[in-house]
VEXDOSE-560230 format. One line per field, with one value per residue (C-alpha): x, y, z; chain; residue in one letter; residue number from 1. Coordinates in steps of 0.001 Angstrom, whole numbers. Each point is the difference from the previous one (the first is absolute). Last residue first. Layout:
! residues N
X	X | ...
Y	Y | ...
Z	Z | ...
ch	A | ...
aa	a | ...
i	NUM | ...
! end
This chain:
! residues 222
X	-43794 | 3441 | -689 | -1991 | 3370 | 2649 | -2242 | 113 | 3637 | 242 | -1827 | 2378 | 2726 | -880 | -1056 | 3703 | 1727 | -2082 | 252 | 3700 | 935 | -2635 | 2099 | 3164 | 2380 | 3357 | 2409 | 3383 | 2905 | 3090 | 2749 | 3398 | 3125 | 2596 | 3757 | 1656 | 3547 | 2601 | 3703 | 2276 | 1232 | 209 | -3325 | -3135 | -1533 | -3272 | -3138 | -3510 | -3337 | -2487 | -3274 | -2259 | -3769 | -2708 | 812 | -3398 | 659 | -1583 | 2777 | 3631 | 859 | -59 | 2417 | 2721 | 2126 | -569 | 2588 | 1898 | 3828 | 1388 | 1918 | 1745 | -451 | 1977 | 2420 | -3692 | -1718 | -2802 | -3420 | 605 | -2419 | 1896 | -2555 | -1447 | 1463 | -980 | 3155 | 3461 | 3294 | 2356 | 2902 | -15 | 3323 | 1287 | 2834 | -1949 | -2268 | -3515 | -2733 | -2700 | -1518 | 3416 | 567 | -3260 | 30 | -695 | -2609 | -2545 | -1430 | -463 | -2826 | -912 | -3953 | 792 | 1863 | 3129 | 881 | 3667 | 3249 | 2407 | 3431 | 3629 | 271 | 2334 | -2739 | 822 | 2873 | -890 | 232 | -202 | -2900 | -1363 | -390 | -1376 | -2039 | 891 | -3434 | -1944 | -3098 | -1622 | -3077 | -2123 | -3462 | -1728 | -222 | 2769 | 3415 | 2430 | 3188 | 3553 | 3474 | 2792 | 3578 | -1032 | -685 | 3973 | -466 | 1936 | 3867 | -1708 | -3201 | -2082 | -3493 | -3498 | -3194 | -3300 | -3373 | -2402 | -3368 | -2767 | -3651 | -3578 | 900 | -2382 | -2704 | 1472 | -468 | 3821 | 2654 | 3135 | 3324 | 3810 | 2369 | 3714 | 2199 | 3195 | 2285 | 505 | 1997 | 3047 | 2557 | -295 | -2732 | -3128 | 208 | -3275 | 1429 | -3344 | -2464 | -3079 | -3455 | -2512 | -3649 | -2097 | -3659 | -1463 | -3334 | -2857 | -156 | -2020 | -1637 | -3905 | 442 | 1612 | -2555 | -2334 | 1365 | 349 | -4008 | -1312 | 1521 | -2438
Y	-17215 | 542 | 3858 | 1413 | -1732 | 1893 | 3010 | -824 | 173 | 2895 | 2133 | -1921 | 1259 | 3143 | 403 | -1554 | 2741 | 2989 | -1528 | -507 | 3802 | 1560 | -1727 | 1238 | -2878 | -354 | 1757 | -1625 | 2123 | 543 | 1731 | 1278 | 639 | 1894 | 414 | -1508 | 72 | -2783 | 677 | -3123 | -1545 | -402 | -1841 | 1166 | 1644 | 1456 | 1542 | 698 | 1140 | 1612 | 969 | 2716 | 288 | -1723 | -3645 | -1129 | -3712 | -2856 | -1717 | 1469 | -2646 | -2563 | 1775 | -2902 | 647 | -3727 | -1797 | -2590 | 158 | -2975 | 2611 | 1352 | 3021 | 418 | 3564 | 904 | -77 | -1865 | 505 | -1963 | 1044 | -93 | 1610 | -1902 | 869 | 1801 | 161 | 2006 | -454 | 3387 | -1120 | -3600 | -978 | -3286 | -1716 | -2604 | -1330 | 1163 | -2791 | 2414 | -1219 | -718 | 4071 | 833 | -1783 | 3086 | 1085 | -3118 | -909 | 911 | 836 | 2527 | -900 | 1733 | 2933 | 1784 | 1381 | 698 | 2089 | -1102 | 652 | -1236 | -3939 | -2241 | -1358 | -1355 | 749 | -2736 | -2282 | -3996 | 900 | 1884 | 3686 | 364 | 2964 | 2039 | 849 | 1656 | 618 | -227 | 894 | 1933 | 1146 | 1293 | 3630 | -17 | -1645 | -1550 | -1403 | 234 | -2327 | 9 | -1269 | -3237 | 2164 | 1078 | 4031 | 1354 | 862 | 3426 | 190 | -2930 | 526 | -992 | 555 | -1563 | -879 | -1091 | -1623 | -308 | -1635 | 719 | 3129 | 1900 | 2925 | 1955 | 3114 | 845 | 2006 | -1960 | 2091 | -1008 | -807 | -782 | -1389 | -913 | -2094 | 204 | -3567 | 1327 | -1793 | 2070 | 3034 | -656 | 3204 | 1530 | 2750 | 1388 | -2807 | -520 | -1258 | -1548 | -462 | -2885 | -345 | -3823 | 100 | -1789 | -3422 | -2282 | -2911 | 1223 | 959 | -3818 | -1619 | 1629 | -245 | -4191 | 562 | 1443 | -2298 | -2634
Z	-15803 | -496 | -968 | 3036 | 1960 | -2361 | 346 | 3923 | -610 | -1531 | 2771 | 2832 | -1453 | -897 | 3934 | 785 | -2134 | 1667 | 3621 | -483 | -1455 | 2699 | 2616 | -1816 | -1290 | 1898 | -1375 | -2210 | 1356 | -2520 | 2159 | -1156 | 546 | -1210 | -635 | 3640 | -524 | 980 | 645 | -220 | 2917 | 3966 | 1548 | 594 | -2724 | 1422 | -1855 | 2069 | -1964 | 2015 | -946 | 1418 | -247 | -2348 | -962 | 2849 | 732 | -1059 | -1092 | 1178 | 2065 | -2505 | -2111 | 1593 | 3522 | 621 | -1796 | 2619 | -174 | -2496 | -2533 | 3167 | 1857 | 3442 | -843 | -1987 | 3897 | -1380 | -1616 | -3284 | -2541 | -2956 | -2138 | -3054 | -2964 | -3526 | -2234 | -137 | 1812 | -857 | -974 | -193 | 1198 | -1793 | 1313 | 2614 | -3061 | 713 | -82 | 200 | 3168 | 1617 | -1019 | 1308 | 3282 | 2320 | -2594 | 395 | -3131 | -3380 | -730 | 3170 | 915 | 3416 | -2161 | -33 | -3365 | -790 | -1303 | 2799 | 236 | -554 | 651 | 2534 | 1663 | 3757 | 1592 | 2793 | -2433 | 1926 | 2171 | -2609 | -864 | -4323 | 1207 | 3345 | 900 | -2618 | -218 | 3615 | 343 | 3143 | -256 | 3015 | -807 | -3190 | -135 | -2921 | 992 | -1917 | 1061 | -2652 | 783 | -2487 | -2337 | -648 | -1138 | -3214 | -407 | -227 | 688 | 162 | -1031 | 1960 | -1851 | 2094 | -1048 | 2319 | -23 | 1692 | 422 | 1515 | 1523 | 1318 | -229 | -3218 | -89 | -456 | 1990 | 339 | 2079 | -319 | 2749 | -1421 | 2786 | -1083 | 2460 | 3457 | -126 | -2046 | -1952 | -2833 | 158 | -2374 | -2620 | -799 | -1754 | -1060 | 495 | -2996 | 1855 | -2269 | 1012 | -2058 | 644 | -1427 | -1730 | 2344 | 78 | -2428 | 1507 | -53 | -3030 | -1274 | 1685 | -1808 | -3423 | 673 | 467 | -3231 | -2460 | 1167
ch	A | A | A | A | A | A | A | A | A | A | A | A | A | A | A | A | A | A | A | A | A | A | A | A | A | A | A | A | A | A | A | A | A | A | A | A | A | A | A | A | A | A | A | A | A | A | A | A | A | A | A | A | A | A | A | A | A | A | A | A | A | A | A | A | A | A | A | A | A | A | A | A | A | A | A | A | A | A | A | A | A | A | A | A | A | A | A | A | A | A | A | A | A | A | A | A | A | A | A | A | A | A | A | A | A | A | A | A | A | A | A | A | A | A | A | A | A | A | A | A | A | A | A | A | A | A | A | A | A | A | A | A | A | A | A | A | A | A | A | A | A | A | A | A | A | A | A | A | A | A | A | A | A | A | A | A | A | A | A | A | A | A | A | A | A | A | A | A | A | A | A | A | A | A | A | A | A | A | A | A | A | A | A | A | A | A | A | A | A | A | A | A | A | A | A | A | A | A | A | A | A | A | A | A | A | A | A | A | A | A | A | A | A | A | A | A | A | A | A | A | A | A
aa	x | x | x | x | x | x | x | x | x | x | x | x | x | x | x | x | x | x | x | x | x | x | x | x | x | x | x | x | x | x | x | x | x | x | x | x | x | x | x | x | x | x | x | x | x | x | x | x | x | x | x | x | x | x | x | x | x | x | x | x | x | x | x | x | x | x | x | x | x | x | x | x | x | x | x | x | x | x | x | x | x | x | x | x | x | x | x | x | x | x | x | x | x | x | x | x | x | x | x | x | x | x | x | x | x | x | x | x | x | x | x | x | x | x | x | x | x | x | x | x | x | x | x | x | x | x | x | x | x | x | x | x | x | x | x | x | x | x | x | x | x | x | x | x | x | x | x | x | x | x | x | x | x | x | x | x | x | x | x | x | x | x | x | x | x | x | x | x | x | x | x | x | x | x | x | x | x | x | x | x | x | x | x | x | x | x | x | x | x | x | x | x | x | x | x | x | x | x | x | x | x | x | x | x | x | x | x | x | x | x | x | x | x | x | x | x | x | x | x | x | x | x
i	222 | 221 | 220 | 219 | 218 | 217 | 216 | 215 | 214 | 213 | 212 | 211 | 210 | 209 | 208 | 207 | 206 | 205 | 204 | 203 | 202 | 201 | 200 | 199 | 198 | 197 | 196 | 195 | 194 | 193 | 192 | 191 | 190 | 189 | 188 | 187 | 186 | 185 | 184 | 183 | 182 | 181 | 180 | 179 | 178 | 177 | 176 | 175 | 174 | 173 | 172 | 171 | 170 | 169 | 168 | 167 | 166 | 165 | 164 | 163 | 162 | 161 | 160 | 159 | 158 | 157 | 156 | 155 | 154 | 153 | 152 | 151 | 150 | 149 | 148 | 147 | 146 | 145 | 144 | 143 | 142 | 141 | 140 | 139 | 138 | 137 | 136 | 135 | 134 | 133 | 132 | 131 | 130 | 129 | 128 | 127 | 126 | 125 | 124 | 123 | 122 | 121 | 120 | 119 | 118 | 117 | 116 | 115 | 114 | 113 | 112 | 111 | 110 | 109 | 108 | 107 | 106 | 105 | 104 | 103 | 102 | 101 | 100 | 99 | 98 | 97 | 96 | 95 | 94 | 93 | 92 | 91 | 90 | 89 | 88 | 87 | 86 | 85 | 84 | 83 | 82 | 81 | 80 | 79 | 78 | 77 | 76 | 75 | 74 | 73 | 72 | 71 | 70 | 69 | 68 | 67 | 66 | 65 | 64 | 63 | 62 | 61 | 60 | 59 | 58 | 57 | 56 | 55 | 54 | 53 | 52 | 51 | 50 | 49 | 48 | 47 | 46 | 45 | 44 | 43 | 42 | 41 | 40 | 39 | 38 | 37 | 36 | 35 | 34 | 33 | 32 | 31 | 30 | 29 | 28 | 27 | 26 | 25 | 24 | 23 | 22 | 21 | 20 | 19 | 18 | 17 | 16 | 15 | 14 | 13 | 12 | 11 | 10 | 9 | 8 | 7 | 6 | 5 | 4 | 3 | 2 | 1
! end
């Protein structure tokens, strides 16, 4: 019997995850200004697909320091589209929205703590406290609205989702805003951590071990 849980757990183990880091020289995210920062990077890697990803990010205020709330950043490649930010901490009754300088964070489907636009209501943060930068592992905002329009109750639908399945290799684009008049923010780096999908010859190996153990197990019960 102690043969079969270590099949299942073979056959259930993913592939190691790839992690590519991209540093930006002076990436400074013009104030009050809707073309933004466009920094296109480019993923070569053998794997086939992605099976899961996540993204790191390291904003900074400059300066007086940024105001997150002004701060507006999508993630694109092929067919996948995410939104990561998207005006956090905007409500109908704040339309100001977080009052924080930079980000130092994970974005992740499985994100631990919640739902980034909320983060300070999430935290509990009194009104006078600026975290400076926000830290943690959140999901992405994923509110796909004109960011003059979002609110904390717009529909989240620009999730990671998009991106599973698809081929990482090729260009990626990451896109920085700040959108209102303020502090200066800087983009620092970025980075991607893509989980593959398992290799044909990967699955077929694992599953054949699989099913060799467990007709031990069976050869054994009798």
């Amino acid at each position: 019997m102690k043969y079969l849980p270590l099949a299942l757990v073979l056959a259930a183990s993913p592939l190691a995850a790839q992690s590519f880091l991209f540093n930006v020289n002076n990436g400074f995210i013009p104030d009050n200004d809707g073309t933004g920062l466009v920094d296109v990077r480019t993923v070569v890697t053998t794997t086939p697909g992605i099976l899961s990803l996540e993204v790191r990010v390291n904003i900074a205020g400059v300066g007086a320091g940024a105001y997150n709330g002004d701060l507006y950043l999508t993630l694109q490649h092929g067919s996948g589209f995410s939104v990561l930010l998207n005006r956090p901490g905007v409500t109908a009754l704040d339309s100001f929205g977080s009052p924080d300088n930079g980000f130092n964070v994970t974005f992740a489907s499985t994100g631990t703590q919640g739902d980034i636009h909320n983060y300070r209501s999430i935290l509990g943060t009194d009104e006078n406290t600026i975290l400076e930068p926000l830290t943690g592992r959140w999901e992405p905002d994923a509110r796909f609205a004109d960011p003059s329009e979002v609110l904390d109750t717009t529909p989240r639908v620009a999730t990671f989702d998009s991106f599973t399945g698809i081929d990482p290799n090729g260009t990626w684009t990451l896109f920085a805003a700040d959108l209102a008049t303020g502090g200066l923010a800087r983009l620092d780096s970025w980075e991607l951590i893509i989980t593959p999908v398992p290799e044909p010859a990967t699955t077929v190996l694992v599953g054949a071990l699989a099913l060799g153990v467990f007709g031990v197990w069976r050869r054994w019960r009798r």
